[in-house]
NUTI-961890 format. One line per 10 residues: number of its first residue (from 1); for each residue y, x, z of N, C-alpha, C. Coordinates in steps of 0.001 Angstrom, whole numbers. Each point is the difference from the previous one (the first is absolute). Example, Ala and Ser with C-alpha at 12.3 -4.5 7.8 and 13.67 -1.06 7.14 Angstrom:
1	-5690/13190/7800/1190/-890/0/1200/900/0; 1050/-350/-720/1190/820/60/1090/-770/730 .
This chain:
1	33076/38621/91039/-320/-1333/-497/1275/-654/-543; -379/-425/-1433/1228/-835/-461/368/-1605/427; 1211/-426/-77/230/-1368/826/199/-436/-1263; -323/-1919/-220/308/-562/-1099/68/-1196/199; 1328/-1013/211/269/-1429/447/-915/-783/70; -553/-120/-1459/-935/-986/-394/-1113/678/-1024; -1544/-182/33/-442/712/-470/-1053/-1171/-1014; 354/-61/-769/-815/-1199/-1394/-1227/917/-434; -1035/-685/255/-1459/586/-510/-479/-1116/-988; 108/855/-1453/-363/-1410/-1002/1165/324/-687 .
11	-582/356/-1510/899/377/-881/262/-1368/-1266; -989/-916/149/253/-1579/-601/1164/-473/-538; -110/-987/-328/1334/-790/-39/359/-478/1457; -893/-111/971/690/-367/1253/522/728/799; -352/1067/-703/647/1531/825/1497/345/-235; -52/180/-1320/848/294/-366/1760/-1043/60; -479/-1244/-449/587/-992/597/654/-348/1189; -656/378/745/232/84/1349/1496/1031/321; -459/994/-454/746/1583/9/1102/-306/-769; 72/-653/-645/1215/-849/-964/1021/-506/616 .
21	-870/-1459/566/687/-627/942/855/1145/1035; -249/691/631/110/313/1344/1344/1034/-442; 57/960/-996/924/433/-212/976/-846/-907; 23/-903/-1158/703/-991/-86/507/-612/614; -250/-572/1211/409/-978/1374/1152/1141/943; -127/1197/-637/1002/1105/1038/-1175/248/1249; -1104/493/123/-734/671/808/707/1249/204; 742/574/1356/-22/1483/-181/-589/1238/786; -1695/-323/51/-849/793/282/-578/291/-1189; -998/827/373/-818/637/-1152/-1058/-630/-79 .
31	-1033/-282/-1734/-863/-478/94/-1029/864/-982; -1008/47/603/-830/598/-1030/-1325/-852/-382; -77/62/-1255/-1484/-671/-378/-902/1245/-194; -1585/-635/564/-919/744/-885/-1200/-426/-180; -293/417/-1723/-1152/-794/-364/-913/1435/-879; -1399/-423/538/-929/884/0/-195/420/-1694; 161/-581/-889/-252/55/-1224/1004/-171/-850; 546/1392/-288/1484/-167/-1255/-441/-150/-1275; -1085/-158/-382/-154/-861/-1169/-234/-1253/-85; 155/-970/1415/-450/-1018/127/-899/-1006/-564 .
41	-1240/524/-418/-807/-468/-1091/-744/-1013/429; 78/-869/1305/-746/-543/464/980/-1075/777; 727/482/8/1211/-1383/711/171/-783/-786; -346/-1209/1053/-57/-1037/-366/1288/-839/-1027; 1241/739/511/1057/-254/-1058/53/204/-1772; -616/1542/54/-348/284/-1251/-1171/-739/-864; -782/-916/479/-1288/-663/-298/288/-1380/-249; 1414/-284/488/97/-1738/179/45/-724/-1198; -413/-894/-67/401/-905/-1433/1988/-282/-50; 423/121/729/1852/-823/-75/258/-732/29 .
51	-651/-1169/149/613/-1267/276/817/-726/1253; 898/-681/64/915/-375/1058/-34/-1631/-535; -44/-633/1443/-179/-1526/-519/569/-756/1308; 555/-949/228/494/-655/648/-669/-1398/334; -1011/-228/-584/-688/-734/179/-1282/-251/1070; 837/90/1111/-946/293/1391/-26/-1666/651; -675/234/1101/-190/-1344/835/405/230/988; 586/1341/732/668/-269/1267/1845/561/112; 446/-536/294/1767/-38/84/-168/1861/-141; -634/783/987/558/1289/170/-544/433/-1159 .
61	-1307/181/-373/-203/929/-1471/1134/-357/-1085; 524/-1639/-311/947/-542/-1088/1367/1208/182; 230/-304/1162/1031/754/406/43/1747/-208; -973/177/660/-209/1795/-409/628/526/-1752; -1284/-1083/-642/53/378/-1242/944/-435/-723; 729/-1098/656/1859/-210/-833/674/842/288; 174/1025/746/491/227/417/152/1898/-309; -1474/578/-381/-635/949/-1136/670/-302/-1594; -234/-1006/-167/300/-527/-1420/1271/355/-70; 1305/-536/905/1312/502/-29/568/1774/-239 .
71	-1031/172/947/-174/2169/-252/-379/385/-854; -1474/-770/-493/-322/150/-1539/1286/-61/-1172; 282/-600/109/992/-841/-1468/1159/1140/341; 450/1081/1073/1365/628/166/-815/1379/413; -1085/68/-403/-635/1691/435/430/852/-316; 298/-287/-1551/587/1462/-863/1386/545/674; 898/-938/520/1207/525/366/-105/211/1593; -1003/-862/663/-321/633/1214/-411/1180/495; -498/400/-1350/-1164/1359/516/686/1224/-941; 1258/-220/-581/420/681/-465/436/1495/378 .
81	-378/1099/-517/281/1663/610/684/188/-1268; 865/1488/547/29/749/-900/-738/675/-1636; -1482/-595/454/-745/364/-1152/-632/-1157/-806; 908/-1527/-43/71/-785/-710/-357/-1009/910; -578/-1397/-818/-268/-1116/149/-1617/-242/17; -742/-289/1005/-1567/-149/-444/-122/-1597/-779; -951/-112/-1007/201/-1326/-746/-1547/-319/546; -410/-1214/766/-1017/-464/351/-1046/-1244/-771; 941/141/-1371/-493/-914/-548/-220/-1076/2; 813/-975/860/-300/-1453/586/434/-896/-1025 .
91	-1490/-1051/-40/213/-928/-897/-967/-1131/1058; 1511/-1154/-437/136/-756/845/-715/-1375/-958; -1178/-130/-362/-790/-650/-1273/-558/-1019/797; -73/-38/1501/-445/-1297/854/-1599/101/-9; -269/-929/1439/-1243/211/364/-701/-1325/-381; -1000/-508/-702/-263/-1576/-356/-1890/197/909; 589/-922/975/-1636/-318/291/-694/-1147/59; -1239/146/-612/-633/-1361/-188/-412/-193/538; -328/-1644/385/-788/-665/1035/-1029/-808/-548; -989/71/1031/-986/-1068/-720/149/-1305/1515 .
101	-1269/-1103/-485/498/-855/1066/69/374/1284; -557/581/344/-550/476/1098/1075/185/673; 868/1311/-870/927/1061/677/1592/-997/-366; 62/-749/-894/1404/-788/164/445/-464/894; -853/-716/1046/1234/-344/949/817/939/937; -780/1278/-80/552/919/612/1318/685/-855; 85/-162/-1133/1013/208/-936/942/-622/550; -117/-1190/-324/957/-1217/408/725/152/1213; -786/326/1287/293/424/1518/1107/1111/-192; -698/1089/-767/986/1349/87/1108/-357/-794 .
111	-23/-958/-781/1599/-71/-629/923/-344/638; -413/-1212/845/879/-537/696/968/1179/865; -876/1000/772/851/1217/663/566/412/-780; -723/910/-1178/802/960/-678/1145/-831/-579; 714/-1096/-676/767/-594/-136/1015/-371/1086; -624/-21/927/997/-174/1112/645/1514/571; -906/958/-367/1023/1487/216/703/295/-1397; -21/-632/-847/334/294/-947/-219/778/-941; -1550/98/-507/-501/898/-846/-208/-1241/-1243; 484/816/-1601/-489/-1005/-1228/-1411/-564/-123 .
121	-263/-446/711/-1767/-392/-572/96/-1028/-480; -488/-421/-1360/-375/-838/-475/-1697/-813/-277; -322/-1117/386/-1525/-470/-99/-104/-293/-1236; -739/-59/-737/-352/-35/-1686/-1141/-620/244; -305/-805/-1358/-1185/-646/170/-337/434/-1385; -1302/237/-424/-768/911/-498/331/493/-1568; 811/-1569/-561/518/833/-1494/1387/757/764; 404/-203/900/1301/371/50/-461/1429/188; -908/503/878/-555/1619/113/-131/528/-1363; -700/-937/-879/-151/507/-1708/1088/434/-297 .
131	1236/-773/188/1062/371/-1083/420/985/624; -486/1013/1063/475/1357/706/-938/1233/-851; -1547/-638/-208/-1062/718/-352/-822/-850/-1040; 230/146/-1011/-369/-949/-993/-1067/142/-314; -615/1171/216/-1296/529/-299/-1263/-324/1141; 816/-1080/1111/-1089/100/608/-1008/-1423/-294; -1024/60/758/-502/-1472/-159/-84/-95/1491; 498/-1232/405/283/-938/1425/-698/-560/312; -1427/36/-178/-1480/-1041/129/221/899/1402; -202/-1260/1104/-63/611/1466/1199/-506/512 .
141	871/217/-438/1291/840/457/1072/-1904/72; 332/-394/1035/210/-962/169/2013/-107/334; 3/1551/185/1833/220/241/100/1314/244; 1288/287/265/-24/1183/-130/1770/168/1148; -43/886/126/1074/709/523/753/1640/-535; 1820/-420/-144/374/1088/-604/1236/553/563; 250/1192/67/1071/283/980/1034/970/-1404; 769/-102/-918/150/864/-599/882/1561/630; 590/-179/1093/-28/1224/1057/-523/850/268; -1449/-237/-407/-978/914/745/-674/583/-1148 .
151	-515/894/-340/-318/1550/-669/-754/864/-32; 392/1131/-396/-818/1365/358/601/1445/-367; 12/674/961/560/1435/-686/-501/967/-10; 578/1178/-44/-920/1749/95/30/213/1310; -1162/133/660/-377/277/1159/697/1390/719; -455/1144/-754/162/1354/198/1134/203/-237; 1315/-641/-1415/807/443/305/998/-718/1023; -486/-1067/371/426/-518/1456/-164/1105/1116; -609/40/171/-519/1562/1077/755/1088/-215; 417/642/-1098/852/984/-226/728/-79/-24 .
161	918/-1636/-211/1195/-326/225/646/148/1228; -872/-599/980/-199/168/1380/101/1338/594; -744/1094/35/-459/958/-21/1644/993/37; -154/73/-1682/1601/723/-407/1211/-536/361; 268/-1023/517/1172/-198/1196/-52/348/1072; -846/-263/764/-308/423/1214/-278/1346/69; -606/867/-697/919/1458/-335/1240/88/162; 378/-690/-1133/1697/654/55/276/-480/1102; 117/-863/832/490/-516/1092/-199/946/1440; -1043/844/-87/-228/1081/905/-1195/-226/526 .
171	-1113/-949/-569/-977/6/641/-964/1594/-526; -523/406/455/-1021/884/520/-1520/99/-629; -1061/418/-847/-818/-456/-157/-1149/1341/124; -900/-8/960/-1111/726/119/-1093/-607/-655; -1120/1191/-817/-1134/-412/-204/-1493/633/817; -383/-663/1108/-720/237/754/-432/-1021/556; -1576/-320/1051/-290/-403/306/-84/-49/1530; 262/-1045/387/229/-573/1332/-1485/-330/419; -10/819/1384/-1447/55/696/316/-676/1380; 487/-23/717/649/-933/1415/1419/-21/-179 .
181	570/-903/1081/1446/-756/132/-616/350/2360; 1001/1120/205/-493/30/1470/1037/-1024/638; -362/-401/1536/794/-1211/404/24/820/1511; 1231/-1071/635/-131/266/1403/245/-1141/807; 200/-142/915/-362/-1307/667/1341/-1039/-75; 1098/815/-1160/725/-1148/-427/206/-477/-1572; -919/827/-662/-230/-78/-1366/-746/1057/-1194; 770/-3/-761/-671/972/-1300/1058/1312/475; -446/1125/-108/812/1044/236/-88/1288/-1275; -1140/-41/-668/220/791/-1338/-1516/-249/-892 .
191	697/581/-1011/-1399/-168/-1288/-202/1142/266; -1570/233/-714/-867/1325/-115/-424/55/-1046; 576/888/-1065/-945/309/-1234/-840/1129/298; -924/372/-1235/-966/927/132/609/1201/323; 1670/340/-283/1185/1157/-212/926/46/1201; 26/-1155/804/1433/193/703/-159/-1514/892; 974/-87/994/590/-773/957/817/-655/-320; 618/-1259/-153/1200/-310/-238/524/-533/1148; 968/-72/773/396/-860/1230/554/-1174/-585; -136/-1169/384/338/-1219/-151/-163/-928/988 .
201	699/-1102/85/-13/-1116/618/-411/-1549/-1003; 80/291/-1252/-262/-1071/-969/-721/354/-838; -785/-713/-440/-1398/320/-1301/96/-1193/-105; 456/-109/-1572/-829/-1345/-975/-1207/466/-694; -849/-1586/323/-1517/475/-976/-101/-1131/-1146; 469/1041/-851/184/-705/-1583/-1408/942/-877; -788/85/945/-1456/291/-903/-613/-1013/-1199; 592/-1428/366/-552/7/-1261/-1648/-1050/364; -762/201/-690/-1586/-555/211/-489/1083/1323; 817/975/98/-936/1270/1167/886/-113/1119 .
211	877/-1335/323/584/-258/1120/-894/-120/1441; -1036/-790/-535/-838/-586/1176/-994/1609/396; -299/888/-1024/-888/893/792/1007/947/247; 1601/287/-627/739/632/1191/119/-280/1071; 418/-1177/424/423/-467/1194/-1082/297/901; -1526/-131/-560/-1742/-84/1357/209/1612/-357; 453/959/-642/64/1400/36/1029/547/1182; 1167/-1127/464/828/856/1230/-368/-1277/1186; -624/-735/187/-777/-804/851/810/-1345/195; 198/-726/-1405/525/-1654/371/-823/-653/-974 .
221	577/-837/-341/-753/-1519/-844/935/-98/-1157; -443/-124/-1234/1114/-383/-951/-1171/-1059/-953; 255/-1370/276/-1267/-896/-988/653/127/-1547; -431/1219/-451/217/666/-1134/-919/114/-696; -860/-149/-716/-1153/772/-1028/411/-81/-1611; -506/1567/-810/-453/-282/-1491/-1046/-930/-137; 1050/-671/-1513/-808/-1090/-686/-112/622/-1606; -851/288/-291/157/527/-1691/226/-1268/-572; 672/-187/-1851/-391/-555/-58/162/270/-1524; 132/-850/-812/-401/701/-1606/1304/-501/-1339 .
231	89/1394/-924/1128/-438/-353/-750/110/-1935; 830/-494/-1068/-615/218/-906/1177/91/-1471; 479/422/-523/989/488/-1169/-1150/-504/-905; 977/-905/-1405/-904/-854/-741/1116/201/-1479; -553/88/-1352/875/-360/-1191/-559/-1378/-372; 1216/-293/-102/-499/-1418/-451/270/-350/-1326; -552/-613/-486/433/-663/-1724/985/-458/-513; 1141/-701/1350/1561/-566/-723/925/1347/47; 539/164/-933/1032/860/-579/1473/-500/768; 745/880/1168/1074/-540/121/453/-1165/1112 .
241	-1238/-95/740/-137/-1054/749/233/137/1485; 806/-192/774/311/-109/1353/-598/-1287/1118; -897/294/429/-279/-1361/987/797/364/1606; -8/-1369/560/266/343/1502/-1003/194/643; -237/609/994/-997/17/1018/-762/-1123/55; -1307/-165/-443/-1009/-1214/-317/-848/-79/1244; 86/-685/1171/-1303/92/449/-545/-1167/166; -1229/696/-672/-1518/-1548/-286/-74/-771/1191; -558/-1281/-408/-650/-799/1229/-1306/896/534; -611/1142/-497/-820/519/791/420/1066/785 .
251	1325/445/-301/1096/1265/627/-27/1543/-467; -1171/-127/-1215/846/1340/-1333/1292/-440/-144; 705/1078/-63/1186/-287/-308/353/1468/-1367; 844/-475/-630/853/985/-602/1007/-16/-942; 963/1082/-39/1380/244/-149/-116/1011/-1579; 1129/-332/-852/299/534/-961/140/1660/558; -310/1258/-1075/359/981/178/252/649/-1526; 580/920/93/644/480/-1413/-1106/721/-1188; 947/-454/-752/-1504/-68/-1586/-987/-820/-233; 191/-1109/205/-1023/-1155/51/-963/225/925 .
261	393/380/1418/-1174/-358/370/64/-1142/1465; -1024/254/518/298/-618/1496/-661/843/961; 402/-210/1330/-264/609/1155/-1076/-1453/702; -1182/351/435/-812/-1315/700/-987/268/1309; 778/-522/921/-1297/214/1075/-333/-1507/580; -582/76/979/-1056/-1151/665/-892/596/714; -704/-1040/736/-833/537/1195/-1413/-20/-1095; -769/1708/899/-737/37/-780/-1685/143/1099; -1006/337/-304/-1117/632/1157/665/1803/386; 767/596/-273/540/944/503/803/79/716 .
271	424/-1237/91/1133/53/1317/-590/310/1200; 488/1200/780/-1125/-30/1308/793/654/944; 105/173/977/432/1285/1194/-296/1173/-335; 937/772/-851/-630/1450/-56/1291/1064/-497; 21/815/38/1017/835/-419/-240/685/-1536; -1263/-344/-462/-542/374/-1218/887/-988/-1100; 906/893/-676/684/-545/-1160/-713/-316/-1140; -2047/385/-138/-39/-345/-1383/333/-1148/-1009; 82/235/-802/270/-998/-1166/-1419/-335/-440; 105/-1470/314/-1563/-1132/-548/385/-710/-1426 .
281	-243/765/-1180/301/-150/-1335/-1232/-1386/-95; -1109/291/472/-1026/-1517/-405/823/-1848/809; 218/452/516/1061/-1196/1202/1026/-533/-1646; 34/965/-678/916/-1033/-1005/-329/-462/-783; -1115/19/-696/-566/-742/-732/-1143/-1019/1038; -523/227/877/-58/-1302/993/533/-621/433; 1137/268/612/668/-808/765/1564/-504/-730; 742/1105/-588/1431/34/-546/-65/-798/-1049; -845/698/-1022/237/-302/-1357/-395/-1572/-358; -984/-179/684/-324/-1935/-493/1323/-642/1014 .
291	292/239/768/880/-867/335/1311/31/-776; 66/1290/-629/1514/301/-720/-97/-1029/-1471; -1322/87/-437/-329/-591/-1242/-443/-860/226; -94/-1088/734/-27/-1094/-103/1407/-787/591; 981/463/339/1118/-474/361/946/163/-1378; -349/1525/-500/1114/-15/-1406/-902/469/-680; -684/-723/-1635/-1372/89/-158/295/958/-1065; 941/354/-572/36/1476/-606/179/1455/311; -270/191/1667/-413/839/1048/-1456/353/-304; -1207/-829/-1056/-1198/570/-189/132/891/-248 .
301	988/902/-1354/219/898/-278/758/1109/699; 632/135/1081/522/792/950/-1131/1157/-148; 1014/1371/222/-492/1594/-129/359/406/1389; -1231/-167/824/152/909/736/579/1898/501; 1212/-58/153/-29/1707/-366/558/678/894; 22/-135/1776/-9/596/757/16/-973/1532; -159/293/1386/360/-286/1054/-292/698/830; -135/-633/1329/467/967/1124/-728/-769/1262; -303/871/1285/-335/-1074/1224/1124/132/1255; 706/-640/352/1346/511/1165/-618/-1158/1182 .
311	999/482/1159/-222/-49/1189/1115/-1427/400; -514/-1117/425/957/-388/1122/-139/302/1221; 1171/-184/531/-257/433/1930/27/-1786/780; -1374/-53/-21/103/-1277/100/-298/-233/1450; 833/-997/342/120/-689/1345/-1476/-1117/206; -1118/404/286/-886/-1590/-226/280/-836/1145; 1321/21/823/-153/-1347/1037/939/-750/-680; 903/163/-539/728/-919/-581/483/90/-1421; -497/1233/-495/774/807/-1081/1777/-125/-593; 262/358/1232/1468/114/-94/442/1193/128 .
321	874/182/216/922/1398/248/158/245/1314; -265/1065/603/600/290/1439/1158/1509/52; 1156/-967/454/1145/1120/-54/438/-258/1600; 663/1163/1027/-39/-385/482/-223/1718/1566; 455/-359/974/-1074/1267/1115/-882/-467/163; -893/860/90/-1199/-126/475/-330/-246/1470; -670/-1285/471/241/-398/1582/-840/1249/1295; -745/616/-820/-476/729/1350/421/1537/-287; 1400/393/-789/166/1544/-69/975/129/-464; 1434/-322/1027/1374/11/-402/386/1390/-917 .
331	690/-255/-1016/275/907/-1103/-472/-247/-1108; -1282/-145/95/-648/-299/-1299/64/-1364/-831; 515/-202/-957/579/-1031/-510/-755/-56/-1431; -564/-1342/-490/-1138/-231/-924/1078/-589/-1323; -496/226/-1364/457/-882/-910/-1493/-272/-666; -992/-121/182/-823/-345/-355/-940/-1352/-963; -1212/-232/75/-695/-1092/-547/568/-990/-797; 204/226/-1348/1010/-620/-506/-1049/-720/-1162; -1387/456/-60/-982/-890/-381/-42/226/-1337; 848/525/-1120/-63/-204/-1276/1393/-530/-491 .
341	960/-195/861/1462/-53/-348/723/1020/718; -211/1047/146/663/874/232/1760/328/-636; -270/109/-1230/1294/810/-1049/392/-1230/-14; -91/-1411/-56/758/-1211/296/1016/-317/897; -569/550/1379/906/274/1054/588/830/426; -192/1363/-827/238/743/792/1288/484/114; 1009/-609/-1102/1413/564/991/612/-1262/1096; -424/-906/66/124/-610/1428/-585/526/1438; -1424/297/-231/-683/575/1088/599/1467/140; 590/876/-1018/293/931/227/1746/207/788 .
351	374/-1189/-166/1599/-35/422/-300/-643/1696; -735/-1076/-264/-303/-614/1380/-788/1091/1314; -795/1271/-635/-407/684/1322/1540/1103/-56; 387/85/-946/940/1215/64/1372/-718/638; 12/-1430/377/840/-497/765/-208/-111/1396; -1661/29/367/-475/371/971/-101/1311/1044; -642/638/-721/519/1207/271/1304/230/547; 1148/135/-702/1360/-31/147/611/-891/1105; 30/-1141/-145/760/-992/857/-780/-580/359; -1285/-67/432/-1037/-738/923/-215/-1319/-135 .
361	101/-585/-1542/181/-1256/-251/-44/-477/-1382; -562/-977/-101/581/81/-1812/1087/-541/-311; 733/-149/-840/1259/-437/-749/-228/-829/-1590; -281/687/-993/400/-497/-1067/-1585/-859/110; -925/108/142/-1067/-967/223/-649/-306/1136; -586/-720/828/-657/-345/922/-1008/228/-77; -597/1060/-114/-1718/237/140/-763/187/1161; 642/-577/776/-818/-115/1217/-1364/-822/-84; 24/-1016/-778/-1379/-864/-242/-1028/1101/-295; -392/1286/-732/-446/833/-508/172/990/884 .
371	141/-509/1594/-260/1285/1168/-1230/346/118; -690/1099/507/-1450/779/149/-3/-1411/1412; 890/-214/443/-679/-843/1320/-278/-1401/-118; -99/-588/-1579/-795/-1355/-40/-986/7/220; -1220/1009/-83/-1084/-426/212/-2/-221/1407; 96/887/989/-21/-43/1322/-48/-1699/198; 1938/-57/-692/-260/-1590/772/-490/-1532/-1039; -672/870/-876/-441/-1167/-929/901/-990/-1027; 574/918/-231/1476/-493/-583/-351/419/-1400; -1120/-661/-566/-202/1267/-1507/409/-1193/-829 .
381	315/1026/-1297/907/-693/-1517/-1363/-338/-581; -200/-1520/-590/-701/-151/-595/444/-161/-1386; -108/1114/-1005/631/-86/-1203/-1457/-562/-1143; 248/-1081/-854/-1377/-765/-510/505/579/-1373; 1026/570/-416/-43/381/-1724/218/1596/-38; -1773/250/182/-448/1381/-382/-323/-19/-1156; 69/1301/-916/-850/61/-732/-533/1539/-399 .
């Protein structure tokens, strides 16, 4: 039987991240990841829309994601190997969200924080959103909020960025599937693939949306479930045109992508609990497309010409993130439920467990608010700017 320090199940961006951290920080044990699918065609990383936004309502998400944004903006030279520079494409075009009456005073509320941690947000009142998006019409739309900080990048080659350092760095990478994690009456003592034993004392479960039925697969609790939800690639009619991240007063949202087009999702009747990735092509002309075209009314003409259905690993008690050990099975340590901001946080959450791990504590962030043991004591993050 082979021995292996730390054993990362979950080949993600939270996986890999993690495995980053830990040999970056001077870890000098061995770590191995492994994720069941080396074409990763279904991780949730590879599926994500990219967006990173700072425009949260509770101190710790603001923080996470300032704090991503900083790693973002210095990746290329962070993640730098021998076999070049990965370019992630980050464009920092800002997130503008509109409010209708309803939802403004809650605008108003969240500025006050985010200004006080010091994120750019600016409140706009409705021509002022125009002169960002000229094309739109503001019937509804009573203010708006804009962070020009906040963005969107390449998902996947974030992941490979990740990935190919933590290679060179000496991490380890098996492709196999993990069937139990055996324990003994003082913790986790090894993984079991379908092939082999591994001895261990540490397992991170960076599964991803399949956190919660790993964890009821070696006998704990992880309030984890898949959430599908729907993505849609659009050409649009302006030639040359860059928007920031738009999201409607009904919460379509969408982001410029290259060659005139846009990237657009929103909640649709397919959003459901399921691990079934299909793609609901009718959901966009019900649900997407009138809301896209009636916010920017030369969107009637938008060409539908591809999308996709991906997974969040969504937390439904609070939909936050849980990073953190797990309280009833010393070793096993969660980066989990990150709800649909996953690649936002994830080189904070990935530095903060890999500081854990290591020195039994965090350091460069405090993520203790985002322990697996709030629920126990009712200590949950109520974060109000989902979308």
């Amino acid at each position: 039987m082979k021995t292996t320090d730390v054993v990362i199940v979950g080949g993600g961006v939270m996986g890999w991240c993690t495995a980053y951290n830990l040999m970056a920080d001077g870890f000098r044990g061995s770590v191995l990841l492994i994720e069941r699918d080396p074409l990763r065609r279904n991780t949730s990383t590879s599926l994500a829309v990219g967006g990173f936004r700072q425009q949260f309502a509770t101190e710790i998400n603001i923080r996470v994601v300032r704090y991503a944004v900083s790693v973002y903006r210095d990746f290329a030279e962070l993640m730098e190997t021998p076999n070049g520079r990965p370019d992630i494409s980050m464009r920092q075009n800002g997130y503008l969200f509109l409010a209708s009456e309803k939802t403004w005073p809650a605008f108003q509320r969240r500025h006050e924080l985010q200004t006080r941690l010091g994120i750019k947000v600016s409140l706009m009142t409705p021509e002022q959103a125009c002169e960002l998006v000229p094309e739109m019409d503001p019937t509804g739309v009573v203010g708006a909020a804009f962070c020009p900080d906040d963005g969107y990048l390449d998902p996947y080659s974030v992941l490979q960025g990740f990935e190919a350092k933590a290679r060179h760095l000496g991490v380890k990478c098996e492709y196999a599937e993990v069937i139990d994690v055996e324990k003994d009456g003082q913790g986790v003592t090894a993984v079991k693939t379908k092939t082999e034993t591994i001895a261990t004392r540490t397992v991170v479960n960076a599964t991803g949306a399949w956190a919660g039925e790993f964890a009821r697969q070696i006998g704990v609790e992880v309030p984890v479930r898949p959430w599908r939800r729907q993505v849609y690639v659009c050409r649009t009619p302006l030639s040359g045109r860059e928007f920031p991240m738009v999201v409607d007063t009904t919460g379509v949202h969408f982001r410029s992508e290259t060659g005139n087009r846009i990237v657009a999702a929103g909640a649709t009747a397919s959003d459901s609990v399921t691990f079934d990735v299909a793609w609901d092509k009718p959901a966009f002309e019900d649900v997407i497309w009138p809301a896209l075209a009636n916010r920017i009314p030369c969107f009637d003409t938008l060409l539908l010409e591809k999308g996709w259905g991906g997974l969040y690993d969504e937390n439904p008690i609070d939909h936050n993130a849980i990073i953190g050990r797990h309280p009833d099975l010393p070793g096993f340590y969660l980066i989990n439920g990150f709800s649909g901001h996953g690649l936002m946080q994830a080189p904070a959450a990935g530095k903060g467990l890999a500081e854990l791990i290591m020195r039994n504590e965090f350091r460069t962030l405090d993520l203790s608010d985002l322990s697996p043991t709030r629920f126990a004591a009712g200590k949950l993050i109520v974060e109000e700017a989902i979308i």
